[in-house]
N, C-alpha and C positions, 0 to 999 in steps of 0.2 A: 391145683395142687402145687403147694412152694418146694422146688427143691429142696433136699436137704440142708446142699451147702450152705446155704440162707442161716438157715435156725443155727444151723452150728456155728457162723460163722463170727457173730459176736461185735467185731468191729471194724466201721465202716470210716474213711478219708474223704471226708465232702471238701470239692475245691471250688470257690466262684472264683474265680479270675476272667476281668472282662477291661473294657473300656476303661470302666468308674474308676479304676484304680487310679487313672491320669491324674488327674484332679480329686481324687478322695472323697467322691460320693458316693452315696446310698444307688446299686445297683436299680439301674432303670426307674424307681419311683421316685427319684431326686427330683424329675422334668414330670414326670406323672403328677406327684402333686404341688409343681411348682415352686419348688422351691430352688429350682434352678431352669434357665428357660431349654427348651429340647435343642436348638441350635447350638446352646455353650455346651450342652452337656453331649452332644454328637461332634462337637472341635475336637473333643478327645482322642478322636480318630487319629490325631493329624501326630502327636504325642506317645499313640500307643506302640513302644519301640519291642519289648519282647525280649531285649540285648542280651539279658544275664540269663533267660530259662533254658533252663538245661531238664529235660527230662529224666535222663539217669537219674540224676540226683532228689530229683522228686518220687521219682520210685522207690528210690533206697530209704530214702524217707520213712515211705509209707509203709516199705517193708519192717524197716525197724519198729514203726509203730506200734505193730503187732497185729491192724489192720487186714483182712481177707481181704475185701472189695474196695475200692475206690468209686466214687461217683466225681465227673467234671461237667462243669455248664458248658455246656456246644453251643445254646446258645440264651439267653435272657430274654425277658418279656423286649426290652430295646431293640430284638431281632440282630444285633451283630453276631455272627457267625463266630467260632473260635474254629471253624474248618473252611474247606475250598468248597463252597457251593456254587454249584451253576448253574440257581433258580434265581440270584440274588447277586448283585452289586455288594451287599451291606456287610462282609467279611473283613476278619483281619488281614487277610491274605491279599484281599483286593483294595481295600480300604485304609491301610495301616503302611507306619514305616516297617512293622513287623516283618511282614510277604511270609509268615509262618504258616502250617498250617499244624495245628495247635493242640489237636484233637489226635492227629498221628502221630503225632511224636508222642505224645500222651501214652498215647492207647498201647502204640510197640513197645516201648519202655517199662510199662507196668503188665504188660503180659508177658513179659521175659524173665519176671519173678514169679509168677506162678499167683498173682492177684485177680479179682475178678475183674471185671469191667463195669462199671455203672455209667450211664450219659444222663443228665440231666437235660433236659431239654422244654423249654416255655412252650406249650401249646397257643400264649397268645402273641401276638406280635405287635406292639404300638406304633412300628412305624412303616407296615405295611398297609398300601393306599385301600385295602380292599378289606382288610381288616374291620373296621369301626363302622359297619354295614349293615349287622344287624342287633337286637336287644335279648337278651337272654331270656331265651322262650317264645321269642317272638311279640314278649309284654311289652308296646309302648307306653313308658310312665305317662304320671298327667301330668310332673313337672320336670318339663326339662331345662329349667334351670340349672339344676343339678347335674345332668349328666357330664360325663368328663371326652371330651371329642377326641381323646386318642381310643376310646372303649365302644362308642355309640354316638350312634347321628346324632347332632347336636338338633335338626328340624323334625324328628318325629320320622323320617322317612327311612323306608326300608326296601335293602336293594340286596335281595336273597342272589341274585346273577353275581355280585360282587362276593358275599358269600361264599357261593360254591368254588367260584375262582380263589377263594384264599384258601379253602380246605384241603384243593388241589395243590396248591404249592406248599401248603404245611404237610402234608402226606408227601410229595417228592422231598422235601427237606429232609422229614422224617428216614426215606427210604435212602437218603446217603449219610446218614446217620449211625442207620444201622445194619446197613450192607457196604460202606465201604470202606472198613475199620475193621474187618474178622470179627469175632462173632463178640458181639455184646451181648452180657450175661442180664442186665437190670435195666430198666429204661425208669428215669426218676423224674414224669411231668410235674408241669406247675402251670397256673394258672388256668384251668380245669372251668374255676368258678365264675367264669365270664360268661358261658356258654352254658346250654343245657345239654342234656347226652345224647338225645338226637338231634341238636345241631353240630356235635361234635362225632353226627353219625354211628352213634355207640347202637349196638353191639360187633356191628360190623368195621370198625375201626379198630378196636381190636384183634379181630382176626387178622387183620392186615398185618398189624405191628408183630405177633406170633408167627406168622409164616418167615419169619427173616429168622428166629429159633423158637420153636414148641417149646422150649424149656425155660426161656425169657422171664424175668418176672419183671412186674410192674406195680410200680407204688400206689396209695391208696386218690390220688389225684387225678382219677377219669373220672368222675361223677358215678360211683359207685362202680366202676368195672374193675376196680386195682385188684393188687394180690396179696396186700397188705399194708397195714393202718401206718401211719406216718406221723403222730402226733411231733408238735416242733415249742425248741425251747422250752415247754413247761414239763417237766418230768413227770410221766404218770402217777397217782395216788392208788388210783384199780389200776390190774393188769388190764389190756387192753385184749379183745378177745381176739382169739387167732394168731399169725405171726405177726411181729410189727415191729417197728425201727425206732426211734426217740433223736429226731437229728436238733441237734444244737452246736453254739458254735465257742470259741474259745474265749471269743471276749462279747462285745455286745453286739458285731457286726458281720455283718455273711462276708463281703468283700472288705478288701483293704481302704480303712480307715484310718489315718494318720494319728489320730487324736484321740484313736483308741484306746487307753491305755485302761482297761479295765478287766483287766483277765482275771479267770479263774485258776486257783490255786494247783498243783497236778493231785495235791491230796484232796480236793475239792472234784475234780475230774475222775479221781479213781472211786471215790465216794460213790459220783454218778453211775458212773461205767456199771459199778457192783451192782447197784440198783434196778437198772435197765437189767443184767442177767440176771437179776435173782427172778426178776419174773418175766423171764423166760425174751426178752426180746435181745437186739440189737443198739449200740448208738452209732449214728453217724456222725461226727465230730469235724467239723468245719474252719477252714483256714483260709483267709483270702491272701495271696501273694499282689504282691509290688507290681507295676506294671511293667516292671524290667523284666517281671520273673522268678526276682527273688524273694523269699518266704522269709519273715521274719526271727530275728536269733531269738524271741519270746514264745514263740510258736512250735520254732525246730526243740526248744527245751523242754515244751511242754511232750511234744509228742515221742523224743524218744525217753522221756522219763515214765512215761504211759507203758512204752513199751519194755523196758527194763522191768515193770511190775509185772507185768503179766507175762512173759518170759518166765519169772521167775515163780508165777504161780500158775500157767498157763492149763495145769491137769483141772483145775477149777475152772477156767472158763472155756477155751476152746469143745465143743460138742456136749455141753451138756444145756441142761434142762431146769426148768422153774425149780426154786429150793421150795423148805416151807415154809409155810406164813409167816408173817413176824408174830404174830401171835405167839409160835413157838419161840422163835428168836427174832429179836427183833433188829440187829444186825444187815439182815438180808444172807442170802445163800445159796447154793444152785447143789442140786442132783446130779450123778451120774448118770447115761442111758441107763444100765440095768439097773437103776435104784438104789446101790448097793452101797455108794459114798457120798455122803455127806458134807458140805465144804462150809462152814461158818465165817463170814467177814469180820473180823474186829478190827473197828474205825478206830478204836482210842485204847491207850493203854492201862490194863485192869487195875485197878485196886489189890484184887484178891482173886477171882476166879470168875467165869462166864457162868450164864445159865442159860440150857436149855431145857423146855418142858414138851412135854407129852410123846415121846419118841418111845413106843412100843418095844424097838428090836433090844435084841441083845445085843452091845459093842464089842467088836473082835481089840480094835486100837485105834486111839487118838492120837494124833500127832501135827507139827506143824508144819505145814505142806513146806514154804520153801529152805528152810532149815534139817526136813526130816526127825528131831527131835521128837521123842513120843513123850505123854504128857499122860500124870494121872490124871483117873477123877473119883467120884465119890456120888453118890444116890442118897438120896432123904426123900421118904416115905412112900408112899405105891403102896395101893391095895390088888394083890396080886390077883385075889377070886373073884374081884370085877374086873379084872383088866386095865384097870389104871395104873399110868405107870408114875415112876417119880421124877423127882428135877432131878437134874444132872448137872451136878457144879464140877466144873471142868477146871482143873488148876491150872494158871497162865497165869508169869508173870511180865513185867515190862522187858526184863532182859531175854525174853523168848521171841518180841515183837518185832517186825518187820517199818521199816520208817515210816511206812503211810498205814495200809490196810494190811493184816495180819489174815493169813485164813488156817482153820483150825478143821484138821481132816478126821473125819469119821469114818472109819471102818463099820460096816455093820455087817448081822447076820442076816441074807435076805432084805427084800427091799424095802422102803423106811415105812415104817407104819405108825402112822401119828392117831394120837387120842385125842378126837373130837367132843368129849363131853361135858357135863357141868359138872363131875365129881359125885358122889354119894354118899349117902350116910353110914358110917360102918356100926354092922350091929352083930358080926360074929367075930369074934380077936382068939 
């Protein structure tokens, strides 16, 4: 069962901040798939100073954002820690001119605003020695040519003793994770798909991970054991069934990329955002900071421009619930819990007037949420003794619109009752 806070909570601050950002690579797959060798890409270490991060400031950040929970990488598939581990050498704390410990400062900071807590954490580790031991499922290919020897014995040979020894230290890793940082709300794995679910111990691995809090939730990357679907970057077309999250990132890249300059627009992001709650999920919106620390001034605009929108229309997304189809409006839109208000997105500004169709209820008042301005409308056709109702051309014009996304509040009598049918023939007037 997902907590509530979850479904209500709308949106999420995904941070990668790791090594990579030294040198401006692709977190941990830059030396995975060679395109940079593991030695250059572990010098990072010697680089990674931390000088300018300041936690407050990332919290307040994130609190402006308008974001509930934050998720941080603890640590990447490269196995460097962003906390004090004393199962492992591989830390920034131990490892780094940092000496931080990255994950508490984090974590104090954004739980002093009243945010949730999310830890990202790799289930696999590419540069532990006991790691790359056995084949997912225990299948030895016929060609291992292929294989890549930070994942799998490069000789066909399997050493389950090495195994269990890594499971073990991925379970204490896990358990300073998330016992010693107060209580972490979400745990966000990845790389899941190395392993099958009882090499990764499943079901009993989870119980593990819930005994630190019954109320934890976990994303859809255990091999079927999560608590909810995680699709990435491609924005859903179907809702996704159940709760589920939509994490994507600001520009093209999870961690800090120098030469990224491809961002998305904030009217492009709030576009998204709408999307994700019109049916019914969450986004998780991703930033990679500097390896000093500091977070980009393209990033910082992005997200409290994020936040000013939704501030300002926040009765529309904080706790509510899937709108209706676009069928009816094709906009996007979200519900109330008790059904009873209706919130319509307009992306662009009208011509003339909106339309909605097949909305049963009677309207108490329309109005626009962050203006409060009420707004007529007008009804064409409905046959009332079959219960079809009519469109609803709602008057809006551009000078009632908000700079990006406009939402247009519906009052209704009782809760929305939409007409699902193919219309009829009228043969009594």
């Amino acid at each position: 069962m997902i907590p509530e806070w979850f479904e209500d909570a709308k949106l999420g601050i995904f941070i990668h901040y790791g090594i990579y950002a030294v040198k401006s690579v692709a977190e941990s797959w830059s030396f995975y798939n060679k395109r940079i060798s593991y030695e250059d890409y572990m010098s990072q270490l010697d680089g990674f100073t931390a000088k300018n991060f300041d936690a407050q400031h990332w919290a307040d950040l994130i609190k402006k954002s308008g974001a509930k929970y934050s998720v941080l990488t603890t640590k990447h598939h490269d196995g460097v820690a962003l906390y004090d581990t004393k199962y492992s050498d591989l830390s920034v704390v131990k490892k780094t001119p940092a000496k931080r410990d990255i994950v508490k400062e984090f974590t104090d900071a954004v739980r002093e605003r009243d945010i949730r807590i999310g830890m990202y954490y790799s289930l696999i580790d590419w540069s532990h020695p006991d790691y790359a031991s056995v084949y997912e499922g225990g299948a030895v290919p016929e060609d291992l040519s292929s294989v890549n020897s930070f994942s799998n014995p490069t000789d066909g040979v399997q050493d389950e003793e090495a195994w269990k020894r890594f499971m073990e230290f991925d379970r204490n890793q896990l358990g300073e994770v998330l016992g010693n940082y107060g209580k972490v709300d979400l745990v966000w794995f990845d790389g899941d798909w190395e392993r099958s679910a009882e090499q990764w111990q499943l079901p009993e691995f989870k119980d593990y991970l819930k005994s630190f809090n019954p109320e934890m939730i976990i994303n859809s990357r255990l091999q079927g054991y999560g608590d909810y679907k995680t699709p990435e970057q491609g924005l859903p077309i179907t809702r996704p069934e159940g709760p589920w999250e939509f994490c994507t990132t600001v520009n093209d890249s999870w961690g800090y990329i120098e030469n990224d300059n491809h961002y998305k627009t904030l009217r492009q992001i709030i576009h998204m955002f709408c999307d994700c709650i019109s049916m019914g999920g969450n986004m998780l919106l991703d930033i990679g900071p500097r390896e000093d620390g500091c977070i980009g001034e393209k990033e910082e605009e992005l997200l409290l421009g994020l936040g000013k929108w939704i501030r300002e229309n926040e009765e529309a997304v904080y706790g509510t619930r899937d709108g209706v189809m676009t069928r009816y409006y094709p906009g996007g839109s979200t519900l109330s819990k008790d059904g009873e208000t209706l919130y319509l997105f307009v992306h662009d500004k009208p011509m003339e007037s909106i339309c909605l169709k097949g909305l049963c209820n009677k309207i108490k008042k329309i109005s626009v949420l962050h203006s409060g301005k009420e707004l007529t409308w007008d009804v064409h056709g409905g046959v009332p003794w079959f219960n079809i109702p009519g469109t609803i051309w709602i008057d809006l014009t551009a000078e009632d619109c908000n700079e990006y996304t406009t939402v247009v509040k519906l009052d209704l009598e009782g809760r929305a009752d939409m007409y699902g049918g193919s219309g009829a023939v009228v043969t009594h007037n």
